[in-house]
Jmol script that loads the backbone (N, CA, C; Angstrom):
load data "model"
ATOM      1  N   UNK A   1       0.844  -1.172   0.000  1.00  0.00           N
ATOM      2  CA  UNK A   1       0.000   0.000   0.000  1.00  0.00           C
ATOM      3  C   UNK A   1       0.892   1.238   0.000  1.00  0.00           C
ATOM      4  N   UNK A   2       0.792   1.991  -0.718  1.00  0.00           N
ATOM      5  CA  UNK A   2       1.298   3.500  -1.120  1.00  0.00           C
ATOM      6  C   UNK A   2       0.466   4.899  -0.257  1.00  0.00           C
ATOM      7  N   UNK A   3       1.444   5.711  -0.272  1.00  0.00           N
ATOM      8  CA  UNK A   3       0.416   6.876   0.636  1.00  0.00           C
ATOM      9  C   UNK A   3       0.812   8.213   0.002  1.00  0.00           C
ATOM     10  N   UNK A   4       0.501   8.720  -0.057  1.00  0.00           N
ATOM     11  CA  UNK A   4       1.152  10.619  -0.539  1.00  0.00           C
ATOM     12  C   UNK A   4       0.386  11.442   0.383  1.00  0.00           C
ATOM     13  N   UNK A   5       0.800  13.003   0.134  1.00  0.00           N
ATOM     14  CA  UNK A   5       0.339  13.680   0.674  1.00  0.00           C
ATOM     15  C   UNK A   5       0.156  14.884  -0.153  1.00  0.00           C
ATOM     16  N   UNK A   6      -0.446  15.661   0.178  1.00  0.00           N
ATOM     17  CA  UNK A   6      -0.819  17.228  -0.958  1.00  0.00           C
ATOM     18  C   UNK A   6      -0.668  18.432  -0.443  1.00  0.00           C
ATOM     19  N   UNK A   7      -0.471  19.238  -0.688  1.00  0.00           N
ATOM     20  CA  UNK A   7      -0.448  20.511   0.177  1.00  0.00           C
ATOM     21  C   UNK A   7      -1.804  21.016  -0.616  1.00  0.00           C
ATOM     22  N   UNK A   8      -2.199  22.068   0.096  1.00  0.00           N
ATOM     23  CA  UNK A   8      -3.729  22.648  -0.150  1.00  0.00           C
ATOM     24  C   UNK A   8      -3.557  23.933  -1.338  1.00  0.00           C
ATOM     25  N   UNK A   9      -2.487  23.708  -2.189  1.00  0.00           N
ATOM     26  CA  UNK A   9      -2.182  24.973  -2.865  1.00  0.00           C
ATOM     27  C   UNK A   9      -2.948  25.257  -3.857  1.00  0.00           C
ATOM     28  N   UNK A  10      -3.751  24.695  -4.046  1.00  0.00           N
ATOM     29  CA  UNK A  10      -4.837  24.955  -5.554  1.00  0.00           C
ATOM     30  C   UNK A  10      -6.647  25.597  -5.497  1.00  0.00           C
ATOM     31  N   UNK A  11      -6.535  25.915  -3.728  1.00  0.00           N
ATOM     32  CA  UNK A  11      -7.196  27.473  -3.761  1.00  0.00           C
ATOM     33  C   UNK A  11      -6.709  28.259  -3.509  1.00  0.00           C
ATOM     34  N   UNK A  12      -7.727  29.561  -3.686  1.00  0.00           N
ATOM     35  CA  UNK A  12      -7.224  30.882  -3.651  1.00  0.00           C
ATOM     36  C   UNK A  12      -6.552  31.438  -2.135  1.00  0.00           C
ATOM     37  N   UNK A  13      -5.398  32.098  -2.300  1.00  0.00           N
ATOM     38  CA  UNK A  13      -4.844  32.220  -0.578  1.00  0.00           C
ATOM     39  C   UNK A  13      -6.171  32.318   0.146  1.00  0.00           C
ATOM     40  N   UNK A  14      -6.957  33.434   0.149  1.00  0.00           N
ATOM     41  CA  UNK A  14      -7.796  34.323   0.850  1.00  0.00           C
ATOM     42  C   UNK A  14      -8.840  33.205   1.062  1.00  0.00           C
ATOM     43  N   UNK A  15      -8.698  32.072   0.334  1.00  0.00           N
ATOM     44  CA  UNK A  15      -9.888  30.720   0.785  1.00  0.00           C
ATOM     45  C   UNK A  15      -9.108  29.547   1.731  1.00  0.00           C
ATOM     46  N   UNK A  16      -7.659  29.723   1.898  1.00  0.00           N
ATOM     47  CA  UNK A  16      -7.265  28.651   2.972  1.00  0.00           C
ATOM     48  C   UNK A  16      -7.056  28.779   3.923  1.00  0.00           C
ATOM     49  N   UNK A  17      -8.248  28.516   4.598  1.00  0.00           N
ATOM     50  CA  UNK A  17      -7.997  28.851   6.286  1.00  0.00           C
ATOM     51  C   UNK A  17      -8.106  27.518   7.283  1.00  0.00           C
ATOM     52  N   UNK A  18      -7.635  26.489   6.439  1.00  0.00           N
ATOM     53  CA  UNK A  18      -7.616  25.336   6.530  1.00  0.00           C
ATOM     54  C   UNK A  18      -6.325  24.918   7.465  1.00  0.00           C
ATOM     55  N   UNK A  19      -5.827  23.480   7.459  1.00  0.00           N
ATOM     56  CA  UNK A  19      -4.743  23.058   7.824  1.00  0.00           C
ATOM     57  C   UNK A  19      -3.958  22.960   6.362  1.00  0.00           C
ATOM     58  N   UNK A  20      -2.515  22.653   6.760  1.00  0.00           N
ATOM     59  CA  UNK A  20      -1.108  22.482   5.276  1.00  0.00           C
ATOM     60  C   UNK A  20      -2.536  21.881   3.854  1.00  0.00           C
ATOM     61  N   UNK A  21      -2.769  20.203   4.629  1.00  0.00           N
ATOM     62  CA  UNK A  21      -3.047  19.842   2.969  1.00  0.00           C
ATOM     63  C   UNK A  21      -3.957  18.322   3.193  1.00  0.00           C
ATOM     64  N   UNK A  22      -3.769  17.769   2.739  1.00  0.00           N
ATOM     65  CA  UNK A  22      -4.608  16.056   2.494  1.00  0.00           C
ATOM     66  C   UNK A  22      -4.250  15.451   2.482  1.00  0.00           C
ATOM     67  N   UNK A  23      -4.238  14.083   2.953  1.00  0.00           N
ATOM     68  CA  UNK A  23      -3.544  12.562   3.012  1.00  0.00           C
ATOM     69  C   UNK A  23      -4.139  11.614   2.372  1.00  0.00           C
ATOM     70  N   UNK A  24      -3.375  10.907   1.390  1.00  0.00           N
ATOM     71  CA  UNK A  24      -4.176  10.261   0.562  1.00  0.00           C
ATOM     72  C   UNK A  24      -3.615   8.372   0.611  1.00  0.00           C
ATOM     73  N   UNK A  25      -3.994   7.677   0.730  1.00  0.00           N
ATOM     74  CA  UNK A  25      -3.519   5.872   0.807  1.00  0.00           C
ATOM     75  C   UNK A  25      -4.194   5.173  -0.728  1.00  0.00           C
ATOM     76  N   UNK A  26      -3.087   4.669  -0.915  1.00  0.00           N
ATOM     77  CA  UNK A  26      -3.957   3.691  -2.810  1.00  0.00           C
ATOM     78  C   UNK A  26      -3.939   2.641  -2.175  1.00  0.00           C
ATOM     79  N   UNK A  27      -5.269   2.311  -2.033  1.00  0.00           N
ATOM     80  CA  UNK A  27      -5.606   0.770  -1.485  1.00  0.00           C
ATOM     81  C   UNK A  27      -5.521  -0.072  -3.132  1.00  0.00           C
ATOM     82  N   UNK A  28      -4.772  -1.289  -3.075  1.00  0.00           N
ATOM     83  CA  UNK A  28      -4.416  -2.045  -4.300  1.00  0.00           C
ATOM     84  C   UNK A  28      -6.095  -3.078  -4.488  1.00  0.00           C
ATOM     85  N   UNK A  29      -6.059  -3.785  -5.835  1.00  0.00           N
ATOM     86  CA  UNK A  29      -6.745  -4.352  -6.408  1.00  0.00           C
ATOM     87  C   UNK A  29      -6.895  -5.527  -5.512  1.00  0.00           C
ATOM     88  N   UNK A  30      -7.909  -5.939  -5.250  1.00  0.00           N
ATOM     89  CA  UNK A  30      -8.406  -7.279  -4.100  1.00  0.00           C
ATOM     90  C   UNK A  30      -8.165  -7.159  -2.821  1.00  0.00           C
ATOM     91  N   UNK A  31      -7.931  -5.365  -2.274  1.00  0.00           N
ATOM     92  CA  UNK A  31      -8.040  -5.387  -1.065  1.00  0.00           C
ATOM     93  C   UNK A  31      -9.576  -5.336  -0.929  1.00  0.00           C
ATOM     94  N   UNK A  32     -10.249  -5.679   0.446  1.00  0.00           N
ATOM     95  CA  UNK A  32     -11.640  -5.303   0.685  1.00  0.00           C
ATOM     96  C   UNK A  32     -12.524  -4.109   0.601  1.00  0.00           C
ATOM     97  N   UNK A  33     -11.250  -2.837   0.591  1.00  0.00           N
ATOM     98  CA  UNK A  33     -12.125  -1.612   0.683  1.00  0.00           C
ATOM     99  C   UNK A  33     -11.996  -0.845  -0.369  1.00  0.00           C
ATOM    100  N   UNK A  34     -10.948  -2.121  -1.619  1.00  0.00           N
ATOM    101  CA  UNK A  34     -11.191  -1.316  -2.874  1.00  0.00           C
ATOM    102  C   UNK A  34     -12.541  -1.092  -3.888  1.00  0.00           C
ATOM    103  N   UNK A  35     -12.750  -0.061  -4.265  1.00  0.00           N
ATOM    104  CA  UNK A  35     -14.122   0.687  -4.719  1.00  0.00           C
ATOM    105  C   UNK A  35     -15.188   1.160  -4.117  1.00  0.00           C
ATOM    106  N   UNK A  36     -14.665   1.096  -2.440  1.00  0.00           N
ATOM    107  CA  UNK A  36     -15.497   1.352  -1.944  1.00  0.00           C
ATOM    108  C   UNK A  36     -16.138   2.925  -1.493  1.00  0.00           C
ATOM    109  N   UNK A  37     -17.392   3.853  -1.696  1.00  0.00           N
ATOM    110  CA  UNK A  37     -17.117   4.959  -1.196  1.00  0.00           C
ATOM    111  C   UNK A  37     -17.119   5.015   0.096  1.00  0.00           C
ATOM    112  N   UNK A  38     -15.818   6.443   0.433  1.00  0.00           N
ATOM    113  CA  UNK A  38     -15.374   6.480   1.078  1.00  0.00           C
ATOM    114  C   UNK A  38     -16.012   6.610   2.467  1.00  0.00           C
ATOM    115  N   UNK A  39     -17.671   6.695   2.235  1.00  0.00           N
ATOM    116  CA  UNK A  39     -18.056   6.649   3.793  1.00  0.00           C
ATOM    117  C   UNK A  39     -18.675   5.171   4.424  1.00  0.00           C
ATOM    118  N   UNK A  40     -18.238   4.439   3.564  1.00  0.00           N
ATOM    119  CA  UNK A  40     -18.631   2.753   3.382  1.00  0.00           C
ATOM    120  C   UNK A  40     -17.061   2.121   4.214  1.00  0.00           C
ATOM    121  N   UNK A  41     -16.196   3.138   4.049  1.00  0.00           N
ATOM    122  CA  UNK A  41     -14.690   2.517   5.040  1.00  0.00           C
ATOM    123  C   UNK A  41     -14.879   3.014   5.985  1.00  0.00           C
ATOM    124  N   UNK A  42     -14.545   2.151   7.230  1.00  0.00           N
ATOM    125  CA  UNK A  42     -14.672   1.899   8.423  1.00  0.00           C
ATOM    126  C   UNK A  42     -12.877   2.617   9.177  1.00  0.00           C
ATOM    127  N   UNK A  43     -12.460   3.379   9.385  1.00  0.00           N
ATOM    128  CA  UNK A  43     -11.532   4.142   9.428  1.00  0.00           C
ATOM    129  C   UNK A  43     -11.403   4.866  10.660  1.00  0.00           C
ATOM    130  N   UNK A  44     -10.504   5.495  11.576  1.00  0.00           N
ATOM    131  CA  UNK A  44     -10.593   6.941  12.331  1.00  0.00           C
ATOM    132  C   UNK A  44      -9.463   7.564  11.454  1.00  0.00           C
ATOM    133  N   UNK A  45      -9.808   8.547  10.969  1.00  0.00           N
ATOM    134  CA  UNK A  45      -9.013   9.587  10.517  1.00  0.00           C
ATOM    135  C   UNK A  45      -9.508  11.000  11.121  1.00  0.00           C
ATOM    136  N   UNK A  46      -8.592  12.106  11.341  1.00  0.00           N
ATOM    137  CA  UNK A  46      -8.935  13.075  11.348  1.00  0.00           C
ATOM    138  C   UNK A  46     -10.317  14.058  10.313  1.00  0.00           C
ATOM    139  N   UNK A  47     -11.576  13.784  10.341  1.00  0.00           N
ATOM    140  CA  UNK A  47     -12.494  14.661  10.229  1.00  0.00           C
ATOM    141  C   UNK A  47     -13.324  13.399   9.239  1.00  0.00           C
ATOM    142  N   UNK A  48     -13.026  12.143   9.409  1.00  0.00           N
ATOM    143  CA  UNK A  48     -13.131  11.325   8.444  1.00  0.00           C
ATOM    144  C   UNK A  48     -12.880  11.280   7.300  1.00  0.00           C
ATOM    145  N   UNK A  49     -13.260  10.031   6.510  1.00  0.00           N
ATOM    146  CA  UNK A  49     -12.623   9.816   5.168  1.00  0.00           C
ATOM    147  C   UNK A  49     -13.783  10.992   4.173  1.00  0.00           C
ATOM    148  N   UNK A  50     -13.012  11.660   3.271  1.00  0.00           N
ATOM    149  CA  UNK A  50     -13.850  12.635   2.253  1.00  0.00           C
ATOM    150  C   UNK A  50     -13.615  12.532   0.811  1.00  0.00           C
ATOM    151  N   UNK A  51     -12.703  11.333   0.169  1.00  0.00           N
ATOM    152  CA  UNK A  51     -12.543  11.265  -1.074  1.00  0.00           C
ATOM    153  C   UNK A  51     -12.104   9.726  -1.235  1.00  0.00           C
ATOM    154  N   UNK A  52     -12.616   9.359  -2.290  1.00  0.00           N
ATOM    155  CA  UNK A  52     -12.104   8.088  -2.897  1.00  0.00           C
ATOM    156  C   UNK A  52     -12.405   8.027  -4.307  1.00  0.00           C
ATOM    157  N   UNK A  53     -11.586   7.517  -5.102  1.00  0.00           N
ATOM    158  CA  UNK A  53     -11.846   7.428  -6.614  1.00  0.00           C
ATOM    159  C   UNK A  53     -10.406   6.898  -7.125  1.00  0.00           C
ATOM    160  N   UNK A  54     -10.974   5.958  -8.068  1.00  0.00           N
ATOM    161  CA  UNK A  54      -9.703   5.022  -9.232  1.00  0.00           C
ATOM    162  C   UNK A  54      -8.732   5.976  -9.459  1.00  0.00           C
ATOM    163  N   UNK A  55      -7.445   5.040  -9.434  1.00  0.00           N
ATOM    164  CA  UNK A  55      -6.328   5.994  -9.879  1.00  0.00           C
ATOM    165  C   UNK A  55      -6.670   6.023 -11.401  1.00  0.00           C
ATOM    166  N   UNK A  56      -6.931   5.563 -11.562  1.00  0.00           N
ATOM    167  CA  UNK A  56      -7.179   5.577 -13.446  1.00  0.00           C
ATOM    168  C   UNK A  56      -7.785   6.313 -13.575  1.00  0.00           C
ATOM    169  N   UNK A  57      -8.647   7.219 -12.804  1.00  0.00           N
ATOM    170  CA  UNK A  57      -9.694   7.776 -13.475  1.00  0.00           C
ATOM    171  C   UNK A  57      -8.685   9.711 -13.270  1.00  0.00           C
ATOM    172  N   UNK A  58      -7.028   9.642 -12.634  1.00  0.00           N
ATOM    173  CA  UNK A  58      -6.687  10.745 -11.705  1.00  0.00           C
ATOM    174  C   UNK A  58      -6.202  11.746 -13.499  1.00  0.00           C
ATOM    175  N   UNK A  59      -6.438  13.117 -13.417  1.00  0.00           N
ATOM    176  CA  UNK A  59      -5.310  13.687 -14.374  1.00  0.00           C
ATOM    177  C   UNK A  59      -4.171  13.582 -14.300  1.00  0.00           C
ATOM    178  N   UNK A  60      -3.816  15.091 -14.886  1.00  0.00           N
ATOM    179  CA  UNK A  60      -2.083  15.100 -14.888  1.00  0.00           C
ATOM    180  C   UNK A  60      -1.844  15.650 -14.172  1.00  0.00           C
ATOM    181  N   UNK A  61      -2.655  16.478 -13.320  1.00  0.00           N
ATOM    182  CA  UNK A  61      -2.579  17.367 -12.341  1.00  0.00           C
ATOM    183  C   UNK A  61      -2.175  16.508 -10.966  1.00  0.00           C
ATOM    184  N   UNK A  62      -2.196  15.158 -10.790  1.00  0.00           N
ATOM    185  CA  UNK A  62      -2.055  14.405  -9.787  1.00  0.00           C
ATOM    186  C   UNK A  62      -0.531  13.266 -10.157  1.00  0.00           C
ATOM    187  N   UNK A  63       0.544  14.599 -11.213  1.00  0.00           N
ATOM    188  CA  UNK A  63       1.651  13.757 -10.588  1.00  0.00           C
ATOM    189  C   UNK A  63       2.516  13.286  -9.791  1.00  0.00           C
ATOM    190  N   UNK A  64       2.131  13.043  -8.405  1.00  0.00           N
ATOM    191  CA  UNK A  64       2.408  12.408  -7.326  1.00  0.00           C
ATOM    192  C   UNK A  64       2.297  11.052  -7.031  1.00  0.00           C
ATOM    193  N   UNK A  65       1.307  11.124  -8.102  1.00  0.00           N
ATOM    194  CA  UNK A  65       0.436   9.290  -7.552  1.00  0.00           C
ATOM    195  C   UNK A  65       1.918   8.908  -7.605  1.00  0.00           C
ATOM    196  N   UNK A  66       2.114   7.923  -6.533  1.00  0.00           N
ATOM    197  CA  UNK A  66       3.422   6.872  -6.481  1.00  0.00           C
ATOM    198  C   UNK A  66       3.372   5.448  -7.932  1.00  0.00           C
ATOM    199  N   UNK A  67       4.170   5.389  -7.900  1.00  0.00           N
ATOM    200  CA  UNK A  67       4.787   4.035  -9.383  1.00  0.00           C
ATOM    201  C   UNK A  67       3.819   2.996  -8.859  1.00  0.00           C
ATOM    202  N   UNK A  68       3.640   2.195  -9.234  1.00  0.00           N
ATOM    203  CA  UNK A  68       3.170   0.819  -9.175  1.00  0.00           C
ATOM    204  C   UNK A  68       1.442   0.824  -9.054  1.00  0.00           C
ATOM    205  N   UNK A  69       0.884   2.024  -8.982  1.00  0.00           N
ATOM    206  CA  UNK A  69      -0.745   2.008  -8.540  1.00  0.00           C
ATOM    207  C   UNK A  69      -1.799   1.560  -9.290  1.00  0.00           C
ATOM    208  N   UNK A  70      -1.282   1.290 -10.532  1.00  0.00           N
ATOM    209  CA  UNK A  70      -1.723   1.349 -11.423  1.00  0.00           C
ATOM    210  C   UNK A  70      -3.026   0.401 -10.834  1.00  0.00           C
ATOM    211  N   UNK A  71      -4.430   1.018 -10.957  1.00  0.00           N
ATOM    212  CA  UNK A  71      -6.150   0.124 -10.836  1.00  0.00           C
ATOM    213  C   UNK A  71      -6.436   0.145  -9.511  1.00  0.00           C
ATOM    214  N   UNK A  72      -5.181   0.877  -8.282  1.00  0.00           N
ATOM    215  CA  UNK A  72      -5.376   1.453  -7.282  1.00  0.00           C
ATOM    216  C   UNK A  72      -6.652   2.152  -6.721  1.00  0.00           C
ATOM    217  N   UNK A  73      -7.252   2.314  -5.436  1.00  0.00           N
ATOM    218  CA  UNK A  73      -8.479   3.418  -5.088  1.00  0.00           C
ATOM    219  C   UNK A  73      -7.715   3.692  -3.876  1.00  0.00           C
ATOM    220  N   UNK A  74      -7.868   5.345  -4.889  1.00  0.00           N
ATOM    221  CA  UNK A  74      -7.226   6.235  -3.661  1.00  0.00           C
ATOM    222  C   UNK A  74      -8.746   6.615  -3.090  1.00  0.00           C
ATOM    223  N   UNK A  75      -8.019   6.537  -1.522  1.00  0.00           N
ATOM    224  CA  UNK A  75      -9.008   6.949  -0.452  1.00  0.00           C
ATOM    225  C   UNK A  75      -7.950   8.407   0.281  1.00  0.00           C
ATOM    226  N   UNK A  76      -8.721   9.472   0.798  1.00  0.00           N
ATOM    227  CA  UNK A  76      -8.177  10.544   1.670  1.00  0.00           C
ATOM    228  C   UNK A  76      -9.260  11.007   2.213  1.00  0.00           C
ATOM    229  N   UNK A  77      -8.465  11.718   3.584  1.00  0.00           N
ATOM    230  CA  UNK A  77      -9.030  13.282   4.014  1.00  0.00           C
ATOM    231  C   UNK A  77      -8.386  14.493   4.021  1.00  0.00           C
ATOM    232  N   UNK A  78      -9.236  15.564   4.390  1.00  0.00           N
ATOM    233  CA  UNK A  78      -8.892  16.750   4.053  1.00  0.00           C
ATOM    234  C   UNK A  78      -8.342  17.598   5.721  1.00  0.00           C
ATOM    235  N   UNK A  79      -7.761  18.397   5.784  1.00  0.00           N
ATOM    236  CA  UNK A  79      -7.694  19.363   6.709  1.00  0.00           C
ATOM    237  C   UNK A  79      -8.564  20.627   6.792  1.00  0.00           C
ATOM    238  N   UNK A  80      -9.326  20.634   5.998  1.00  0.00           N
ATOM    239  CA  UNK A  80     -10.207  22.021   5.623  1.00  0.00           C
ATOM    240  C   UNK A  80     -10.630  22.431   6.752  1.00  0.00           C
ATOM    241  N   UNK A  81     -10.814  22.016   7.994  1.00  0.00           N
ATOM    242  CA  UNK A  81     -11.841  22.144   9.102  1.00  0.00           C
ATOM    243  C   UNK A  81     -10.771  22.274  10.256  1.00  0.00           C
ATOM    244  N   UNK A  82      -9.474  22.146   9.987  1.00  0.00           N
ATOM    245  CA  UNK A  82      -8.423  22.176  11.361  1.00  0.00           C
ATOM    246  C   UNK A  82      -7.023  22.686  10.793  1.00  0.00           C
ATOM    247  N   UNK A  83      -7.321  24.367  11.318  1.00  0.00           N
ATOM    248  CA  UNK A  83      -6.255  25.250  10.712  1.00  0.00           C
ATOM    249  C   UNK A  83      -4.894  25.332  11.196  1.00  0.00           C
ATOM    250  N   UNK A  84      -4.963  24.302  12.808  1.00  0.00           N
ATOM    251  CA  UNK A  84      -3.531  24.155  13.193  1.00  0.00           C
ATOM    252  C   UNK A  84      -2.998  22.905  12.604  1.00  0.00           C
ATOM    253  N   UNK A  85      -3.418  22.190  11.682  1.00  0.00           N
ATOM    254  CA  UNK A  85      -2.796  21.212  11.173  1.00  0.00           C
ATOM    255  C   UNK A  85      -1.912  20.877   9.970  1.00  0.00           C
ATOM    256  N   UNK A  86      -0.232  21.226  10.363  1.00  0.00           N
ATOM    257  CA  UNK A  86       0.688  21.283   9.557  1.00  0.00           C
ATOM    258  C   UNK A  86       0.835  20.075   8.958  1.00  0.00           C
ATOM    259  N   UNK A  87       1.877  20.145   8.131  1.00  0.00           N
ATOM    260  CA  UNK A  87       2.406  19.356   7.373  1.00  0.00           C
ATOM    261  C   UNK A  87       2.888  18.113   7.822  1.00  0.00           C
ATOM    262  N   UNK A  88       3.559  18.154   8.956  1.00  0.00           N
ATOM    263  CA  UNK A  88       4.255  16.836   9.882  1.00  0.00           C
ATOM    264  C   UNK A  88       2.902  16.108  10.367  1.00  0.00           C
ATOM    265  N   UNK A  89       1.621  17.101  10.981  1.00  0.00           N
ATOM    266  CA  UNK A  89       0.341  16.203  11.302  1.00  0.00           C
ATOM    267  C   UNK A  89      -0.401  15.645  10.269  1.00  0.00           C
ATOM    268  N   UNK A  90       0.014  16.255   8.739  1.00  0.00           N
ATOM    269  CA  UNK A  90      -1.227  15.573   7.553  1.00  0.00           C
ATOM    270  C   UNK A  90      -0.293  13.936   7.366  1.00  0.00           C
ATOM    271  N   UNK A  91       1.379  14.512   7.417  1.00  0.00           N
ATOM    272  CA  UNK A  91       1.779  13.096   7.115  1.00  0.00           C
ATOM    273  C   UNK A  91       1.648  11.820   8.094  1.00  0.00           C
ATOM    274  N   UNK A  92       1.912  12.097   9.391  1.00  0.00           N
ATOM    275  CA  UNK A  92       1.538  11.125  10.548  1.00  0.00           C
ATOM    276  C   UNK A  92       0.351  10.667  10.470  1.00  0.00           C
ATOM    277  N   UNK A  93      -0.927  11.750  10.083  1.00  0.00           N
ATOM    278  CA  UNK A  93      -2.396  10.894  10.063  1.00  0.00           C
ATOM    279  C   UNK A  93      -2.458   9.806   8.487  1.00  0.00           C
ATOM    280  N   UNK A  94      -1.728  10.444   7.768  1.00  0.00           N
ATOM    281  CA  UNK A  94      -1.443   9.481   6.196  1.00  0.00           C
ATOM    282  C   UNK A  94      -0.901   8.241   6.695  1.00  0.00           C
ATOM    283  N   UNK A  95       0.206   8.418   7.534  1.00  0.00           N
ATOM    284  CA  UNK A  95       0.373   7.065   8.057  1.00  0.00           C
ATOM    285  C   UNK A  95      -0.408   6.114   8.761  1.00  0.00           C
ATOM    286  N   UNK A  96      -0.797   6.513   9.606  1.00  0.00           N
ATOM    287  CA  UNK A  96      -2.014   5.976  10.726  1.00  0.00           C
ATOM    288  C   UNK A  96      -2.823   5.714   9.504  1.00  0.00           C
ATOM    289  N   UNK A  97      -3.721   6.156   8.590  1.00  0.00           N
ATOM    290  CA  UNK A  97      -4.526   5.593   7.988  1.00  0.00           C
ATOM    291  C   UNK A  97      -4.118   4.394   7.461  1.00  0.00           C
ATOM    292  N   UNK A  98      -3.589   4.938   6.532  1.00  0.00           N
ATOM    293  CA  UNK A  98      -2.581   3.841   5.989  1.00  0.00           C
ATOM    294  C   UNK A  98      -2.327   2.307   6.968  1.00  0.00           C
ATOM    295  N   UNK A  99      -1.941   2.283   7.876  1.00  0.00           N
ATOM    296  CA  UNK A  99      -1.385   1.267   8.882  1.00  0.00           C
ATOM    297  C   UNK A  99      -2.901   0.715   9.362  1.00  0.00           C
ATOM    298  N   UNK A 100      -3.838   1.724   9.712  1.00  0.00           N
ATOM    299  CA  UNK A 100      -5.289   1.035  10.003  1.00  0.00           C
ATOM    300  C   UNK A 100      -6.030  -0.055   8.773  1.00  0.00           C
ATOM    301  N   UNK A 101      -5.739   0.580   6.808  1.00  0.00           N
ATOM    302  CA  UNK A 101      -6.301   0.026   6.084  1.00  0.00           C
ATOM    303  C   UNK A 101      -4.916  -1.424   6.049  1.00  0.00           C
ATOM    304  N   UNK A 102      -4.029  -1.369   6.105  1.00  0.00           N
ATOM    305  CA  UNK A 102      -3.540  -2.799   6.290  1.00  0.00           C
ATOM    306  C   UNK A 102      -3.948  -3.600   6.806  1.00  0.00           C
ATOM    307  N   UNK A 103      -4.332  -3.344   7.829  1.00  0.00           N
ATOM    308  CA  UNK A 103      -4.950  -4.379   8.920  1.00  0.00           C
ATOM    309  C   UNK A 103      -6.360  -4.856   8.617  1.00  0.00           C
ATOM    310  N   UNK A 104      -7.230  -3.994   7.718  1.00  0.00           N
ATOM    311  CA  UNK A 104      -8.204  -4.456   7.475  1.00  0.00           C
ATOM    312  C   UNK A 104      -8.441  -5.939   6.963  1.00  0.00           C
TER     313      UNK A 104
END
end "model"
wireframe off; spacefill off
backbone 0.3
color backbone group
């Protein structure tokens, strides 16, 4: 399982009053919670899970996705709602997710 992270740079300054950015995990092909939407995963993440969708389906705008994902479902959340939450806290909760969907 693969994880990235995003920084929140693609609104307008004067609209981020958010935390740094988003944590995102590519759950692989024949895990259980692949295709699933994201309020159908059973998870604790910070503000809960708010996005899921095929890596296949990502632009070009998402060159981060990590190598190997290929038929991957990325699942994330957002910081939008918790403005003290830097960069070191989006990646630690990316992990923790991450480490919770293994175990599934």
């Amino acid at each position: 399982m693969k994880s990235f992270i995003r920084e929140n740079n693609w609104t307008p300054p004067e609209f981020r009053t958010g935390g740094w950015g988003n944590g995102y995990v590519v759950i692989p092909k024949g895990h259980p919670s692949h295709g699933l939407h994201y309020l159908k995963i059973q998870v604790d993440v910070v503000g809960g899970l708010t996005f899921a969708k095929s890596v296949d389906d990502f632009g070009m705008d998402w060159e981060e996705l990590p190598e190997g994902t290929e038929g991957g479902w990325v699942v994330g959340f957002d910081t939008c709602n918790y403005p003290d939450w830097g960069k070191k806290q989006v990646k630690e909760e990316t992990e923790r997710l991450k480490q919770q969907l293994i175990t599934k």
